[in-house]
TORSE-636572 format. One record per atom (N, C-alpha, C): x negated, y, z; residue in three letters. Coordinates in pm, whole numbers, padded with zeros to 5 digits, always signed. Each point is the difference from the previous one (the first is absolute). Layout:
XYZala/...
This chain:
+03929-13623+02284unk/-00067+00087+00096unk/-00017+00140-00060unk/+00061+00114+00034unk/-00042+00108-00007unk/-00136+00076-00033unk/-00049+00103-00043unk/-00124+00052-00001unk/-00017+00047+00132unk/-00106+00082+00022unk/-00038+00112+00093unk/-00114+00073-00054unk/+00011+00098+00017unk/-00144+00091-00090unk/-00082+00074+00160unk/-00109-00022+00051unk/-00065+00016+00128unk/-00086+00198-00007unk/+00024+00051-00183unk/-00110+00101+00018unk/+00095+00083-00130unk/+00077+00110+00093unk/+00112+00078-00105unk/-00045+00135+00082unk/+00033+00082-00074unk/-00020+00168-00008unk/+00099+00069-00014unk/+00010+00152+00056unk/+00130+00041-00022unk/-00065+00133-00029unk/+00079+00079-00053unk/-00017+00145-00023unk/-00076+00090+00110unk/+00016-00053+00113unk/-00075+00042+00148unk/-00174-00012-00014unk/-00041-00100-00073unk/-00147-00027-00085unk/+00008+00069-00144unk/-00044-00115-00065unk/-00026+00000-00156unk/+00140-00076-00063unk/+00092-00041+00054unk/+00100-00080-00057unk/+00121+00083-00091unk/+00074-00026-00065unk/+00056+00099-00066unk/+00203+00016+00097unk/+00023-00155+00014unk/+00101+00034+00114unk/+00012+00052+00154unk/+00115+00035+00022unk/+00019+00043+00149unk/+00005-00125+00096unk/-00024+00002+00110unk/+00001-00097+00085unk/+00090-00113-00010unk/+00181+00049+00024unk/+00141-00012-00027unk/-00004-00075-00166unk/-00049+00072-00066unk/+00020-00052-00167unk/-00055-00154-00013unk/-00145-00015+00114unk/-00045-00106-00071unk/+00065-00125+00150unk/+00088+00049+00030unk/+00076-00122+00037unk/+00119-00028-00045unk/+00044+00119-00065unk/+00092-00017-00142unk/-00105-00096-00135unk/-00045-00014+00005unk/-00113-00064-00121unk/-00046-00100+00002unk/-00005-00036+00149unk/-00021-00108+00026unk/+00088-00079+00023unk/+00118+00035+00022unk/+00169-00046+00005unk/-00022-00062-00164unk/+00019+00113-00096unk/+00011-00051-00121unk/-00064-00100-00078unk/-00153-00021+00070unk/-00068-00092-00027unk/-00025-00110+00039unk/+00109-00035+00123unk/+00039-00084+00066unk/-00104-00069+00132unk/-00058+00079+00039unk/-00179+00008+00082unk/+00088-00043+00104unk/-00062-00098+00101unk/+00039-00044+00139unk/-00042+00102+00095unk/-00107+00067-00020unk/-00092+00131+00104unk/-00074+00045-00128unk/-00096+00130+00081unk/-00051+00009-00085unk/-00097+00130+00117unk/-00120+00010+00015unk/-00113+00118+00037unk/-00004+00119+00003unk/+00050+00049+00067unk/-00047+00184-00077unk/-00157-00002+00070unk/-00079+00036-00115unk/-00124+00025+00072unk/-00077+00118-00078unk/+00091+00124+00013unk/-00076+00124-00039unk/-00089+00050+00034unk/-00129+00029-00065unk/-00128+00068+00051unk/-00012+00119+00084unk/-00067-00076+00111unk/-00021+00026+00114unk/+00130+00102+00114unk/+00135-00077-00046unk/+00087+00075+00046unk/+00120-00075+00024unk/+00092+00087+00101unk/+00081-00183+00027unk/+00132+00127-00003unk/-00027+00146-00098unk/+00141+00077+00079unk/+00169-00058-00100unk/-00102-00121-00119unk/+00161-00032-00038unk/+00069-00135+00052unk/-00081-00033+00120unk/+00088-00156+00073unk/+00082+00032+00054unk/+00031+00082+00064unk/+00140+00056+00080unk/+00107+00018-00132unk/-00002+00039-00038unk/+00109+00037-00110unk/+00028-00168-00086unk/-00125-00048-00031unk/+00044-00160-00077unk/+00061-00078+00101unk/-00050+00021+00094unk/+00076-00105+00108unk/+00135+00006+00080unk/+00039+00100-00002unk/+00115+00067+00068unk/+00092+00003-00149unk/-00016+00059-00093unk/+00104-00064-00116unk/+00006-00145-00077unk/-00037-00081+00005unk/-00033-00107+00038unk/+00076-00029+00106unk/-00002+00033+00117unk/+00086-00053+00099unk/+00120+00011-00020unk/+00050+00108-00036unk/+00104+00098-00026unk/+00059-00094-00104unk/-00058-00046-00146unk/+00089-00077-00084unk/+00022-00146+00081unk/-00105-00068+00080unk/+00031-00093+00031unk/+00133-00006+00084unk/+00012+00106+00105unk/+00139-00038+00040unk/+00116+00069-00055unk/-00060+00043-00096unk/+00127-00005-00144unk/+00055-00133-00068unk/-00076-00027-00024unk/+00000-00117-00099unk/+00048-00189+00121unk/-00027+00068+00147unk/+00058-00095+00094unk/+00139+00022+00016unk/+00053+00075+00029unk/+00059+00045-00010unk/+00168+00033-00144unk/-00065-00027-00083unk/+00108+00025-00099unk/+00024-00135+00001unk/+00145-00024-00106unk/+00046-00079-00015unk/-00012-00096-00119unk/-00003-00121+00006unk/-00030-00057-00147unk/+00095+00030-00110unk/-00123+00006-00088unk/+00152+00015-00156unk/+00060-00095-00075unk/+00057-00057+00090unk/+00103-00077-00036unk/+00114-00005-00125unk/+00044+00134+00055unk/+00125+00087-00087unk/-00050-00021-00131unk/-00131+00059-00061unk/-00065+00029-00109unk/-00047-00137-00059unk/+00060-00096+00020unk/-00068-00152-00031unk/-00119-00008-00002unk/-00101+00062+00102unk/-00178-00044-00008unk/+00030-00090+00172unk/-00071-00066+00008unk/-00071-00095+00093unk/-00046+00043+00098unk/-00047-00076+00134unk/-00083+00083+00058unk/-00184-00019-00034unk/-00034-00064-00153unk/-00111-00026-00024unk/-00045+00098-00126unk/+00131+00099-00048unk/-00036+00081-00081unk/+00005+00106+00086unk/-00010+00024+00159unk/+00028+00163+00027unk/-00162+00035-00037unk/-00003+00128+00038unk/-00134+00078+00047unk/-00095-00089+00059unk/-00124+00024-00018unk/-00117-00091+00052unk/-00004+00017+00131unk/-00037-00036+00156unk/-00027+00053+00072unk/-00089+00133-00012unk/+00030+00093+00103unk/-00125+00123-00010unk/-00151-00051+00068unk/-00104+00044-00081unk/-00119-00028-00009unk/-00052-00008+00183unk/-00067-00021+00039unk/-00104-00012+00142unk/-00114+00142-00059unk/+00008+00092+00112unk/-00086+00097-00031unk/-00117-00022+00060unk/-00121-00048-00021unk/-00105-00034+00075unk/-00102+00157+00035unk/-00026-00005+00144unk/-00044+00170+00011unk/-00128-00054-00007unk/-00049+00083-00151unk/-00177-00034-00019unk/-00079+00146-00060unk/-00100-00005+00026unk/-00104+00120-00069unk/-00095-00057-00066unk/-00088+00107-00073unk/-00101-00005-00094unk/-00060+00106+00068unk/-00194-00094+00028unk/-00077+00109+00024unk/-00121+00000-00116unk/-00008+00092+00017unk/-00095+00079-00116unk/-00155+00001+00098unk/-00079-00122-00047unk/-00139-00008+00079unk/-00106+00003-00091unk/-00118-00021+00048unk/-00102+00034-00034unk/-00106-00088+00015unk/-00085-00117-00098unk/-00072-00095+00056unk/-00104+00021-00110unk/-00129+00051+00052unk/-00147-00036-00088unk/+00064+00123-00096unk/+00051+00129+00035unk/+00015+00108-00099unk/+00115-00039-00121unk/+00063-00130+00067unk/+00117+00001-00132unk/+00131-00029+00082unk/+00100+00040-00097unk/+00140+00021+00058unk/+00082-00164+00023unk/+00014-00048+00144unk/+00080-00100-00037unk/+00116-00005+00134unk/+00139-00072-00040unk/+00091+00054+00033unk/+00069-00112+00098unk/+00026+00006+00155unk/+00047-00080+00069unk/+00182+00019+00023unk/+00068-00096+00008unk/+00129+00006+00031unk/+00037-00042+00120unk/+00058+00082+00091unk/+00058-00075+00093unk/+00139-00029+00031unk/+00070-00069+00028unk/+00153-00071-00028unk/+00036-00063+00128unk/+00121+00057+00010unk/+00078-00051+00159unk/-00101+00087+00096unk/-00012+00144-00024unk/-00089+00117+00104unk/+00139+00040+00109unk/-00079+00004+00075unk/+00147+00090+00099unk/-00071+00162-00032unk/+00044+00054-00122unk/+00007+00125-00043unk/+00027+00109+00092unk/+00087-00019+00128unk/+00019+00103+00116unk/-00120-00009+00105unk/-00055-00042+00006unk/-00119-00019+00108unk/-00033+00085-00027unk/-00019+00059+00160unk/-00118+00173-00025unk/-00124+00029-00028unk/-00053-00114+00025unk/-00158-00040-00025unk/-00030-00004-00165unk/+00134-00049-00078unk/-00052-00038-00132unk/+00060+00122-00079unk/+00074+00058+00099unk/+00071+00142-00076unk/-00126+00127-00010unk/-00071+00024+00116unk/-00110+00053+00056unk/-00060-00038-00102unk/-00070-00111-00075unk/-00119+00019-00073unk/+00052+00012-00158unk/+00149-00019-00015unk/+00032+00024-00154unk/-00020+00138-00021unk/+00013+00081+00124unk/+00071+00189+00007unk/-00166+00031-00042unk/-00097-00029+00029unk/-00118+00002-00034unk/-00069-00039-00133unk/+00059-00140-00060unk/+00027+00009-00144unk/+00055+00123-00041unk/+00105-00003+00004unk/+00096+00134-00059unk/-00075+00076+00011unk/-00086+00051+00064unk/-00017+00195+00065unk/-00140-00035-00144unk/-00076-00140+00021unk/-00112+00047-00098unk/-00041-00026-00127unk/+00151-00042-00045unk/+00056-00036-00142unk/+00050+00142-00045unk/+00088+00060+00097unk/+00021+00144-00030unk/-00141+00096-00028unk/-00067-00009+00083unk/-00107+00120-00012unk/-00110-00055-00146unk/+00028-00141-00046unk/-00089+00013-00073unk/+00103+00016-00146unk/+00091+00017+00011unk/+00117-00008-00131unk/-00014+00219+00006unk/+00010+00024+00092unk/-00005+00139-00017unk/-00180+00052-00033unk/-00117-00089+00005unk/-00109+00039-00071unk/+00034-00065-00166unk/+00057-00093-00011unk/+00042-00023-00153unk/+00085+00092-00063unk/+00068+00050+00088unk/+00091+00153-00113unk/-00114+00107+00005unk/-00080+00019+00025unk/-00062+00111-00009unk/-00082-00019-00083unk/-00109-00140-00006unk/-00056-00013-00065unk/+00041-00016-00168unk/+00143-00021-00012unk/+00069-00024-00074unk/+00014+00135-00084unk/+00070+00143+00082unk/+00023+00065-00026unk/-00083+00079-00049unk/-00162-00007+00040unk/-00136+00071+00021unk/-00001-00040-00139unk/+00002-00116-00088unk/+00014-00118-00098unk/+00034+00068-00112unk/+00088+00070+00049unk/+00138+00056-00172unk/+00110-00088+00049unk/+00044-00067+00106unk/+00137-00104-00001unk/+00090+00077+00148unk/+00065+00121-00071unk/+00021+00055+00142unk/+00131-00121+00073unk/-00015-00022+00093unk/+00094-00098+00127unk/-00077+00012+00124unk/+00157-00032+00071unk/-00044+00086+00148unk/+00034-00135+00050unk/-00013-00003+00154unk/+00051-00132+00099unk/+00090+00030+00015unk/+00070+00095-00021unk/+00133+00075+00016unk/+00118-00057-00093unk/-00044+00007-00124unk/+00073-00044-00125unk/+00011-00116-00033unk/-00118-00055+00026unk/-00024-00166+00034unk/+00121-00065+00066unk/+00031+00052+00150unk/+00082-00027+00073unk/+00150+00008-00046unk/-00007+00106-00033unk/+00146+00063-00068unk/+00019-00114-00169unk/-00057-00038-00014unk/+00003-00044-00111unk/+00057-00160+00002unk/-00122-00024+00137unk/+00019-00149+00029unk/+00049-00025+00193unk/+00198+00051+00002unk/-00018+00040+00113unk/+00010-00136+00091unk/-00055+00015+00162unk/+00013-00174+00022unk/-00084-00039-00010unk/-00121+00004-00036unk/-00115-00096-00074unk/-00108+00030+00073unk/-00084-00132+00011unk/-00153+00005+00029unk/-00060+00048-00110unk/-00055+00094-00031unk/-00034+00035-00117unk/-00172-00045-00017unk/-00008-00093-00112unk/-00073-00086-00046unk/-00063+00076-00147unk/-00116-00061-00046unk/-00084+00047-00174unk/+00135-00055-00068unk/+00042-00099+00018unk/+00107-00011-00098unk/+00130+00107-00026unk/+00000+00108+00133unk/+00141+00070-00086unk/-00117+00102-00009unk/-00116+00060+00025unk/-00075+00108-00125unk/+00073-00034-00116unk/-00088-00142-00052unk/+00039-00030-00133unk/+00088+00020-00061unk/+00136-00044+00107unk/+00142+00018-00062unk/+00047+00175+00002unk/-00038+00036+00079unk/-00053+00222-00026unk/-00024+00026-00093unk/-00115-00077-00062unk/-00115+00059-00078unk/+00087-00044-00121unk/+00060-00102-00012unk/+00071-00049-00136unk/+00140+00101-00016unk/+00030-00018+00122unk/+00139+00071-00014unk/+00022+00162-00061unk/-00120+00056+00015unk/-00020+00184+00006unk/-00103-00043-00100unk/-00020-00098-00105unk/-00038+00044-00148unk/-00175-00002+00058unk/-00077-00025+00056unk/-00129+00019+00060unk/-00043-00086-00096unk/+00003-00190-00003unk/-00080-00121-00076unk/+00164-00045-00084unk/-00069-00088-00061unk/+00081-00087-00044unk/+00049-00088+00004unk/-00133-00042+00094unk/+00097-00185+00040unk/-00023-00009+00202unk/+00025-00087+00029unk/-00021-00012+00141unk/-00141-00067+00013unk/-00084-00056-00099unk/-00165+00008-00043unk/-00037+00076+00005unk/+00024+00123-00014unk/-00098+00097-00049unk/-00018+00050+00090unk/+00118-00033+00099unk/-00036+00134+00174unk/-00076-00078+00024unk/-00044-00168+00039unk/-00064-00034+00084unk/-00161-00003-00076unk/+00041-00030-00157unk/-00192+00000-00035unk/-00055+00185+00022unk/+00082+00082-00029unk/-00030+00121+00018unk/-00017+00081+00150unk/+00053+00020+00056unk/+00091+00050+00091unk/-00014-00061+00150unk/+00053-00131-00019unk/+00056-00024+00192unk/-00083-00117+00007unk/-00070-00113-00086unk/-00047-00088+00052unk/-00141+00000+00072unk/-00069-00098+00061unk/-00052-00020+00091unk/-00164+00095-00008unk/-00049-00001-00130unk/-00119+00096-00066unk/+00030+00111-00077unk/+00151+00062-00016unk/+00035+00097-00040unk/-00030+00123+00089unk/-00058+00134-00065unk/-00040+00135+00083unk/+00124+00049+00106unk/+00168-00026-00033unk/+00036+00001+00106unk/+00030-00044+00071unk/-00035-00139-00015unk/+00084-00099+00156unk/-00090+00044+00121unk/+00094-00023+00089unk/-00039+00021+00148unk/-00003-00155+00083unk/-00076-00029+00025unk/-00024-00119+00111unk/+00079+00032+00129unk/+00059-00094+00052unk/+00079+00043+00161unk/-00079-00107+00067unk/+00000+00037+00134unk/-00023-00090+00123unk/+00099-00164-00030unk/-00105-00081+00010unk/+00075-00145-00024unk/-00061-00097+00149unk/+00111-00110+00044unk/-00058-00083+00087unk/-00024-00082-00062unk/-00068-00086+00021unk/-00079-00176-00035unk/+00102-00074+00002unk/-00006-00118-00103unk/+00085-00097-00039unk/+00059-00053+00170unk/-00105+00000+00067unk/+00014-00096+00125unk/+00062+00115+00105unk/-00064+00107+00005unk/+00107+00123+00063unk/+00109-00055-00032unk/+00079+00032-00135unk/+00104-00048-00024unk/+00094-00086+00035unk/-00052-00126+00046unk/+00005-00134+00038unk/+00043+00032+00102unk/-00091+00072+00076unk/+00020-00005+00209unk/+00104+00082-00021unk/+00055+00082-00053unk/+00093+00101+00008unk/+00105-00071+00006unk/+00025-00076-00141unk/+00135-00045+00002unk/+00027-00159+00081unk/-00076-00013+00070unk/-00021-00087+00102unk/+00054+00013+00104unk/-00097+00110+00033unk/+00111+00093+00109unk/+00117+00058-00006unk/+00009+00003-00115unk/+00184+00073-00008unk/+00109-00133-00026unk/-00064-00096+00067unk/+00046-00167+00002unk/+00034-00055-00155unk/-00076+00088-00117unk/+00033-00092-00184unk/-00111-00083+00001unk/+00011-00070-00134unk/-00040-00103-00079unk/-00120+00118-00087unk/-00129-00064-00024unk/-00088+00100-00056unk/-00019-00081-00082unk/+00039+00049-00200unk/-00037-00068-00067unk/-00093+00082-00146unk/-00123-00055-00027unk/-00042+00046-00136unk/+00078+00059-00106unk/+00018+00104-00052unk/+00089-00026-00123unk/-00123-00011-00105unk/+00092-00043-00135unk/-00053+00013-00092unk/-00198-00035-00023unk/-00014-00111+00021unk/-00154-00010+00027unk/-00080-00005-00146unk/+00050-00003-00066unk/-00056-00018-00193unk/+00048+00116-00009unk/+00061+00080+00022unk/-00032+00155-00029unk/-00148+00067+00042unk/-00011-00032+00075unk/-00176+00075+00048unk/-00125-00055-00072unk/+00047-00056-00113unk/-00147-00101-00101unk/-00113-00025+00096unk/+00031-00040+00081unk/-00115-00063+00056unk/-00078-00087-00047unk/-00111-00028+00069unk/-00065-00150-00025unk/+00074-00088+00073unk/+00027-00101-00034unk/+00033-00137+00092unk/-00125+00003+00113unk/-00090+00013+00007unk/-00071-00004+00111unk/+00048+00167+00102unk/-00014+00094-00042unk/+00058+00119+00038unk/+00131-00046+00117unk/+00117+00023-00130unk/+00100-00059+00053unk/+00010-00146+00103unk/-00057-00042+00010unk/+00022-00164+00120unk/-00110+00071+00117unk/-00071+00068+00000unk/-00048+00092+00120unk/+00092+00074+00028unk/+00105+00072-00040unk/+00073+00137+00037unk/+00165-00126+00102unk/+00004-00065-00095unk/+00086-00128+00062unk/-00032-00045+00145unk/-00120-00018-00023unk/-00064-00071+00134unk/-00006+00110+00115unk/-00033+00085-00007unk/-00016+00118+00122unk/+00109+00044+00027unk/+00117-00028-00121unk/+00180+00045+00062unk/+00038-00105+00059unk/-00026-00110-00023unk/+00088-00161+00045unk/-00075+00050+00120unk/-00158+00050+00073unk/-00011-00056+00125unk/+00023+00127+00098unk/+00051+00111-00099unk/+00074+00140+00085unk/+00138-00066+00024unk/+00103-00062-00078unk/+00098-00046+00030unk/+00127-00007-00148unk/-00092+00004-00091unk/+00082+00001-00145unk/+00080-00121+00021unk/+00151+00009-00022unk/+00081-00114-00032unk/+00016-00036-00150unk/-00017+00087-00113unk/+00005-00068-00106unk/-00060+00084-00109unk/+00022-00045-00107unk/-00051+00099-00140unk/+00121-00003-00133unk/-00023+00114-00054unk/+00100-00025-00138unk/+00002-00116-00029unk/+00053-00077-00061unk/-00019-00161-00075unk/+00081+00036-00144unk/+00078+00074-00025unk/+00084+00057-00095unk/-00005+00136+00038unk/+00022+00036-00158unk/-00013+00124-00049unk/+00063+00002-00127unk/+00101+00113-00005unk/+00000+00014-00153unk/-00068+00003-00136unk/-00118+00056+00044unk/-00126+00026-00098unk/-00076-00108+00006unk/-00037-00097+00066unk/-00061-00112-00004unk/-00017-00062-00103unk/-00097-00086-00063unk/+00017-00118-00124unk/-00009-00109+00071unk/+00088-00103-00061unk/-00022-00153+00098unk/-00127-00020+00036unk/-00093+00056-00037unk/-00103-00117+00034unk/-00062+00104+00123unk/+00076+00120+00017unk/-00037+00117+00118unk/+00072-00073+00136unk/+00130-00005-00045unk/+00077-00040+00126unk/-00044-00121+00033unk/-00071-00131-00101unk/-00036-00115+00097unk/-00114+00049+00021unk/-00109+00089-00019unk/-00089+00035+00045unk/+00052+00032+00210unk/+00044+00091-00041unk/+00003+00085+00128unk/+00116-00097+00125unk/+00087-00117-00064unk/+00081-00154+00067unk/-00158-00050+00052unk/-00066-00014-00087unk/-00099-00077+00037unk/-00120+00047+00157unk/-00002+00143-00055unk/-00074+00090+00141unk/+00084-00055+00131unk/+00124+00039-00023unk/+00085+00018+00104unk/+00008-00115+00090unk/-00030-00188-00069unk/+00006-00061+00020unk/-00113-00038+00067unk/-00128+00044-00097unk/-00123-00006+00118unk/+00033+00040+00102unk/+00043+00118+00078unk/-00019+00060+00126unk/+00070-00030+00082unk/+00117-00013-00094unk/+00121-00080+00130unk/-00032-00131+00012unk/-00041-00109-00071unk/-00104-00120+00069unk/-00088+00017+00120unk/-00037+00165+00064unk/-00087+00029+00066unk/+00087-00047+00111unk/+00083+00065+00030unk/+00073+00025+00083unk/+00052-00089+00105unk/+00045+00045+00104unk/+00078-00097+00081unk/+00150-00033-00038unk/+00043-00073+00085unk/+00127-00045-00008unk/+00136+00123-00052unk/-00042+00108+00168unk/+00126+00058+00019unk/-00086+00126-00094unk/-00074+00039-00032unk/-00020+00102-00117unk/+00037-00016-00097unk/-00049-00127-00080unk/+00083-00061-00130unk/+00170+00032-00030unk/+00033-00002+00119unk/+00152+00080-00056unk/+00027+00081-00035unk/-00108+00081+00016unk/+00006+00122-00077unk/-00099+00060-00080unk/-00062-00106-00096unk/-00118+00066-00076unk/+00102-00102-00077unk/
């Protein structure tokens, strides 16, 4: 059985590839599908999915290599399944936690309408961070930002990669304990919706609304199984269960949550928690 990876990034977020590349990458890594779910932005699914299409009826299309004595079990892997997903950037009890939604109909005008509104106030608060920046001793503009990182939702993480790149810190630590993180003099707070906003959104844009990463937010276990409970009864279908960063005893932690809630459940929900 193949992998599938449900929560990937592309250069359009914080990710370091282009849309196109990481279905080249995922080719190489032999992934059955695989998520794009860039923060709070969906402008690199058109491009993963349409090249992606594009190799697939390449690769239907050609002929086996026969000639070359390989098989038809050594060609090329099939091309990956591009799953159209986002990452929203929310806000619960004053701390940052992050919903995914997967299988969104990304063209809906309704869900296009409230991303353009993300965008407009991610922008205005990235252009009070260059100033404050610049006011600072760290001259950067939203201008250069852009030009720098073109394509991109521009996120604290490419400051950092600014701030490292033009000789400012030294490590990609130092922007965030100094500089961009959450009690640092220049970060800027933006307008955020609620975990469960979140939820109804990508509900409505007919996806799957899932937790990411739930042992990232150090919660309390009591904390966390309240924040669970008020998404399962907005309409949460699932939660991280894996993570790269996880320690075993995180991931059966958070198997184990998952299992409480989907025990809650009915029949035809269970298929999808």
């Amino acid at each position: 059985m193949k992998a599938v990876d449900l929560h990937v990034h592309s250069n359009r977020s914080d990710g370091t590839l282009t849309p196109s590349g990481l279905v080249d990458y995922a080719m190489e890594k032999g992934l059955a599908a695989f998520a794009l779910t860039d923060h709070d932005t969906v402008e690199g699914l058109d491009d993963a999915i349409a090249y992606a299409d594009r190799l697939r009826q390449e690769y239907a299309s050609a002929p086996p290599e026969t000639d070359s004595g390989k098989n038809d079990a050594q060609r090329p892997s099939p091309v990956p399944e591009v799953i159209p997903g986002i990452e929203f950037s929310t806000e619960y009890l004053g701390q940052d936690v992050h919903v995914l939604g997967l299988y969104i109909d990304h063209h809906s005008r309704p869900f296009a309408s409230r991303l353009q509104g993300f965008v407009d106030s991610r922008e205005e608060r990235n252009r009070k961070m260059c100033r404050l920046l610049t006011e600072g001793g760290i001259p950067v503009s939203y201008e250069s930002l852009m030009e720098e990182f073109p394509g991109s939702v521009i996120t604290r993480a490419h400051y950092a990669k600014y701030m490292l790149n033009h000789g400012y810190i030294k490590s990609l630590k130092e922007a965030f304990e100094r500089y961009v993180g959450d009690r640092c003099p220049y970060y800027v707070p933006r307008e955020k919706v609620t975990p469960a906003q979140a939820v109804e959104l990508i509900l409505q844009a007919g996806g799957t609304p899932i937790l990411a990463h739930p042992v990232l937010y150090r919660m309390s276990d009591r904390r966390l199984d309240k924040l669970v409970c008020e998404l399962k009864d907005a309409g949460l279908a699932g939660l991280e269960a894996i993570y790269s960063t996880y320690a075993p005893h995180e991931e059966r932690q958070m198997r184990a949550l998952a299992a409480k809630y989907r025990n809650c459940l009915n029949e035809d929900e269970k298929e999808h928690f």
